[in-house]
N, CA, C and O atoms as CSV, one atom per row, in Angstrom:
chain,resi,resn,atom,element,x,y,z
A,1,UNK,N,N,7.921,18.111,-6.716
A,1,UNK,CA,C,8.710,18.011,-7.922
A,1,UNK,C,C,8.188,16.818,-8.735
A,1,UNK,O,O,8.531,15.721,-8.295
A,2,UNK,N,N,7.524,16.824,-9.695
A,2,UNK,CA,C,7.324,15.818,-10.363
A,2,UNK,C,C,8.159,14.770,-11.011
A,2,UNK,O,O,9.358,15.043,-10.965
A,3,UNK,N,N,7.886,13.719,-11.563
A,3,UNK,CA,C,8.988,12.783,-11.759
A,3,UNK,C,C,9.039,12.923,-13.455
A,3,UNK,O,O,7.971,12.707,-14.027
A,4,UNK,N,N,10.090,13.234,-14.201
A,4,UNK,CA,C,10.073,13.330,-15.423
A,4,UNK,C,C,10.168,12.658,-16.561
A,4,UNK,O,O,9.834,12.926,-17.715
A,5,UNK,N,N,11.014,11.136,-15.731
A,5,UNK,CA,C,11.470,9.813,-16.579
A,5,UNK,C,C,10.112,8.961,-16.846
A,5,UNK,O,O,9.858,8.264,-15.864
A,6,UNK,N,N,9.326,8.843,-17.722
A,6,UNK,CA,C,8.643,7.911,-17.733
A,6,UNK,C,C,8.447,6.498,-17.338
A,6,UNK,O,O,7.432,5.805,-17.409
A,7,UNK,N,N,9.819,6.177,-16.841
A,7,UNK,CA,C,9.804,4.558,-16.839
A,7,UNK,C,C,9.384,5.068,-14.823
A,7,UNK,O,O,8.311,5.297,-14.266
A,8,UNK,N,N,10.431,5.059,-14.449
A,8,UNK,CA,C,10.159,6.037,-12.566
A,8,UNK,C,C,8.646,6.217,-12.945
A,8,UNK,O,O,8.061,5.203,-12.561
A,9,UNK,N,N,7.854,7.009,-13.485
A,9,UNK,CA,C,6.194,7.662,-13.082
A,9,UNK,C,C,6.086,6.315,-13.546
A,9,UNK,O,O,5.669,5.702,-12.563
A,10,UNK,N,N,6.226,5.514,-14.484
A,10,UNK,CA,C,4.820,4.271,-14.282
A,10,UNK,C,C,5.272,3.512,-13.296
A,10,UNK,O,O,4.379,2.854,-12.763
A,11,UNK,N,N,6.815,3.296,-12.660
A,11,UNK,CA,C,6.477,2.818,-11.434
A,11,UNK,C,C,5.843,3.051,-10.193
A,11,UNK,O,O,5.064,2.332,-9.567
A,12,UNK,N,N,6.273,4.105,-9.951
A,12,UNK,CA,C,5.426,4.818,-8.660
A,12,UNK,C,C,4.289,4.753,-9.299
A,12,UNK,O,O,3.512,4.578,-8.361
A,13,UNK,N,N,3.610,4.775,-10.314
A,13,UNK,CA,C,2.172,4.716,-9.792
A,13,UNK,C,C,1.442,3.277,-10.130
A,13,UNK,O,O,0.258,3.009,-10.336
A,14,UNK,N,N,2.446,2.587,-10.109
A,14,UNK,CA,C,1.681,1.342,-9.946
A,14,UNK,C,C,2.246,0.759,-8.691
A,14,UNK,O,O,1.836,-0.290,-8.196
A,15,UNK,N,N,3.151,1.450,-8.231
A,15,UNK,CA,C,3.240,0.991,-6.625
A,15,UNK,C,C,2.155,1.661,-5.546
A,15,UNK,O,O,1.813,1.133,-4.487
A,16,UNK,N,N,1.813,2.614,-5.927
A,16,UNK,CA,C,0.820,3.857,-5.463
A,16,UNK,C,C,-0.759,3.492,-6.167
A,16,UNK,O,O,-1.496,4.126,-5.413
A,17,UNK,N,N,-1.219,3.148,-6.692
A,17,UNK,CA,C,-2.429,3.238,-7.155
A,17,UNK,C,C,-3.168,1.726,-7.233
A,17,UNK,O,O,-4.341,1.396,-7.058
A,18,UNK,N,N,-1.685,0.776,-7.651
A,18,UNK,CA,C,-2.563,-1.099,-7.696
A,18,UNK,C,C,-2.756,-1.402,-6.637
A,18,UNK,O,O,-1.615,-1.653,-6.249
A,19,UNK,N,N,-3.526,-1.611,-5.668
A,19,UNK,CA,C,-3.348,-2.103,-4.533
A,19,UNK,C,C,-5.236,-1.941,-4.504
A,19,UNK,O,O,-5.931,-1.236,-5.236
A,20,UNK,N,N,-5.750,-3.043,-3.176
A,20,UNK,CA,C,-6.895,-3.638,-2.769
A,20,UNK,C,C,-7.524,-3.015,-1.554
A,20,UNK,O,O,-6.958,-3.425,-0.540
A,21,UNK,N,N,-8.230,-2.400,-1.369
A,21,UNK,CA,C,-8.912,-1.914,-0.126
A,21,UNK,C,C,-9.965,-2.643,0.750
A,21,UNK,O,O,-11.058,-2.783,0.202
A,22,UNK,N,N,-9.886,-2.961,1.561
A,22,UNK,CA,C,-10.438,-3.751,2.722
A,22,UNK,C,C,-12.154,-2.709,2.672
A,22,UNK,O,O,-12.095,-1.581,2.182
A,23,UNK,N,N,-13.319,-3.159,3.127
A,23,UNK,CA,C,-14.576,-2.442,1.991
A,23,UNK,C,C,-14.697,-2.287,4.080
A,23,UNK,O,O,-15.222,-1.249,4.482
A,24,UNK,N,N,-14.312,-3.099,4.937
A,24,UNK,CA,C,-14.399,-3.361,6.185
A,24,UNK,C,C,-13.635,-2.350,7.137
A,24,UNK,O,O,-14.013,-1.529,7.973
A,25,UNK,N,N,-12.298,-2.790,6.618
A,25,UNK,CA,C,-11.946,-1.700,8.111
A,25,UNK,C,C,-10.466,-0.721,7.196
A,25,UNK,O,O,-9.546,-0.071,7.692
A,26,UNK,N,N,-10.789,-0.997,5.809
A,26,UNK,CA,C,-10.306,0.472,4.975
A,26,UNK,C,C,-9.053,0.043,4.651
A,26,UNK,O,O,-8.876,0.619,3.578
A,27,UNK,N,N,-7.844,-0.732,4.921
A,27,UNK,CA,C,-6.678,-1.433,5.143
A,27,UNK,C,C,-6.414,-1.376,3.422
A,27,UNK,O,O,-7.352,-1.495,2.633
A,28,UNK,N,N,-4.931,-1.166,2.966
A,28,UNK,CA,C,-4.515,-1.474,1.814
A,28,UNK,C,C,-3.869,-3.157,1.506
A,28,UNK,O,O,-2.878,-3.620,2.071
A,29,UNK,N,N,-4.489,-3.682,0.754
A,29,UNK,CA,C,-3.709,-4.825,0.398
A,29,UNK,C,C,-3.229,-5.179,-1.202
A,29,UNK,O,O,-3.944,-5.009,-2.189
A,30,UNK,N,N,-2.163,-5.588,-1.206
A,30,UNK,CA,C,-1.573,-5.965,-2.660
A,30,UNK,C,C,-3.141,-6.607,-3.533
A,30,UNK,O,O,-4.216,-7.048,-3.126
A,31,UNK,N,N,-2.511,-6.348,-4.950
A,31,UNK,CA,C,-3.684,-6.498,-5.845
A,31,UNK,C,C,-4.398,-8.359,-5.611
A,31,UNK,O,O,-5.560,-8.705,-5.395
A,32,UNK,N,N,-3.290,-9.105,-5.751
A,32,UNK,CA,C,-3.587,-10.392,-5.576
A,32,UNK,C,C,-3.976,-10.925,-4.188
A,32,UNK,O,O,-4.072,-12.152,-4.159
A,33,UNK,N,N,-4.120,-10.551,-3.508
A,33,UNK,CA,C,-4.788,-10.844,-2.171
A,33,UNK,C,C,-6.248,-11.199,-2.405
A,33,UNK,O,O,-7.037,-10.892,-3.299
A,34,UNK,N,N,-6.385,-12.200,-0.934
A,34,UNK,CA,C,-7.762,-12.977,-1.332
A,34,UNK,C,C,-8.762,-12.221,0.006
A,34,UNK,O,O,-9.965,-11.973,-0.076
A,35,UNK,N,N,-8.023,-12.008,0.993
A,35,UNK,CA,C,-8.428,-11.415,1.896
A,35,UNK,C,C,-7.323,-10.769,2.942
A,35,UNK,O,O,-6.150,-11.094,3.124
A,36,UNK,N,N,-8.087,-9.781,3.537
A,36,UNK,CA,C,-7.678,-8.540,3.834
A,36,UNK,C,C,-6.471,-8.816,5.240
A,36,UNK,O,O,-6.778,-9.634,6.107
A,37,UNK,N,N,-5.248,-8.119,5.319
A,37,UNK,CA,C,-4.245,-8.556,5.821
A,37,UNK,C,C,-4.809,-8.157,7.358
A,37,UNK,O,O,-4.912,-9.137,8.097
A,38,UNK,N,N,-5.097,-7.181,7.802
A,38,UNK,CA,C,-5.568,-7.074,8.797
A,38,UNK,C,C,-7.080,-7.782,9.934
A,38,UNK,O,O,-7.156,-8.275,11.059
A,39,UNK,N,N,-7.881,-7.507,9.023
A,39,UNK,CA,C,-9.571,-8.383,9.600
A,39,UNK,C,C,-9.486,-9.779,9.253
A,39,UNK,O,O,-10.104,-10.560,9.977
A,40,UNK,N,N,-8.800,-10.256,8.230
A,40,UNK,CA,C,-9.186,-11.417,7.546
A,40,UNK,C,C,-10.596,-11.338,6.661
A,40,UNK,O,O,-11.233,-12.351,6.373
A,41,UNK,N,N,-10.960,-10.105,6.301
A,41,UNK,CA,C,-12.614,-10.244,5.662
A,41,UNK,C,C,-12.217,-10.204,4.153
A,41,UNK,O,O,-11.314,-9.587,3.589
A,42,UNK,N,N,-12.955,-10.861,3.782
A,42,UNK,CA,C,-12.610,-11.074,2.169
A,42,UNK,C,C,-13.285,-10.484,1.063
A,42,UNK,O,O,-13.399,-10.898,-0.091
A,43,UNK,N,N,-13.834,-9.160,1.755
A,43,UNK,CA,C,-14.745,-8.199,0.597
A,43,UNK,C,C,-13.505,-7.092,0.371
A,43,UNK,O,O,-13.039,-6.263,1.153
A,44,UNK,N,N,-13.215,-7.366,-0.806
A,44,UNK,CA,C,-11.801,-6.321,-1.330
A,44,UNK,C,C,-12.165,-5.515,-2.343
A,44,UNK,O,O,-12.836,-6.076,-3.209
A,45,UNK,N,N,-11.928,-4.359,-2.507
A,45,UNK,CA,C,-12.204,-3.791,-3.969
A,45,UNK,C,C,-10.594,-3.333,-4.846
A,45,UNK,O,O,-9.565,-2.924,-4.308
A,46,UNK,N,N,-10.705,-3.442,-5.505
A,46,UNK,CA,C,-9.387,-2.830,-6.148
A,46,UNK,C,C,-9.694,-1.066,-5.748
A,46,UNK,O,O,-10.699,-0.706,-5.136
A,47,UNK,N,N,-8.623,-0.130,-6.230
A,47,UNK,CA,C,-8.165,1.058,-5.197
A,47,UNK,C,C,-9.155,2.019,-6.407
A,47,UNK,O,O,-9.417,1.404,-7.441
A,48,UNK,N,N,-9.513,2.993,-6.332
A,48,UNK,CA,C,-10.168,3.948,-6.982
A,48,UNK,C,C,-8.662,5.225,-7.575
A,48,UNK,O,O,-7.778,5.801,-6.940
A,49,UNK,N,N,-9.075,5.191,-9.195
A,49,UNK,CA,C,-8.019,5.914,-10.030
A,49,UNK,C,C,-8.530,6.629,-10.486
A,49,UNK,O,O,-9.736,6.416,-10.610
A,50,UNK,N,N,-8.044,7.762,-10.962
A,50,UNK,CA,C,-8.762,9.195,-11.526
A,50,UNK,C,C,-8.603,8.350,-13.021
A,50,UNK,O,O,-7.681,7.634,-13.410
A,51,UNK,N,N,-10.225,8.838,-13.865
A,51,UNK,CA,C,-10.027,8.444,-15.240
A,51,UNK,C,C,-9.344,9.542,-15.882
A,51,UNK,O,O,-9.336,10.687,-15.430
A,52,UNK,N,N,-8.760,9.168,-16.965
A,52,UNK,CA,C,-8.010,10.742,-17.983
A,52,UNK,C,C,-8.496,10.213,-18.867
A,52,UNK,O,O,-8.419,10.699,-19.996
């Protein structure tokens, strides 16, 4: 069921889509993170978004 309220869809997808990926052992971390919650390795990429 999709979400119809605009204000709800830009939250969920910035709870769903901002987030940091560990390049090491794949782990999600919040955008502001310096290094990765799990390894401690500090090669992060921000998360991959479909362009429109």
């Amino acid at each position: 069921m999709p979400v119809v309220d605009i204000e709800k869809r830009r939250l969920a997808q910035h709870y769903l889509l901002y987030k940091k990926v560990c390049r090491t052992c794949g782990a999600t971390n919040p955008m502001n993170a310096k290094k990765c919650r799990k390894c401690k390795n500090k090669d992060l990429r921000p998360k991959r978004r479909k362009k429109q």
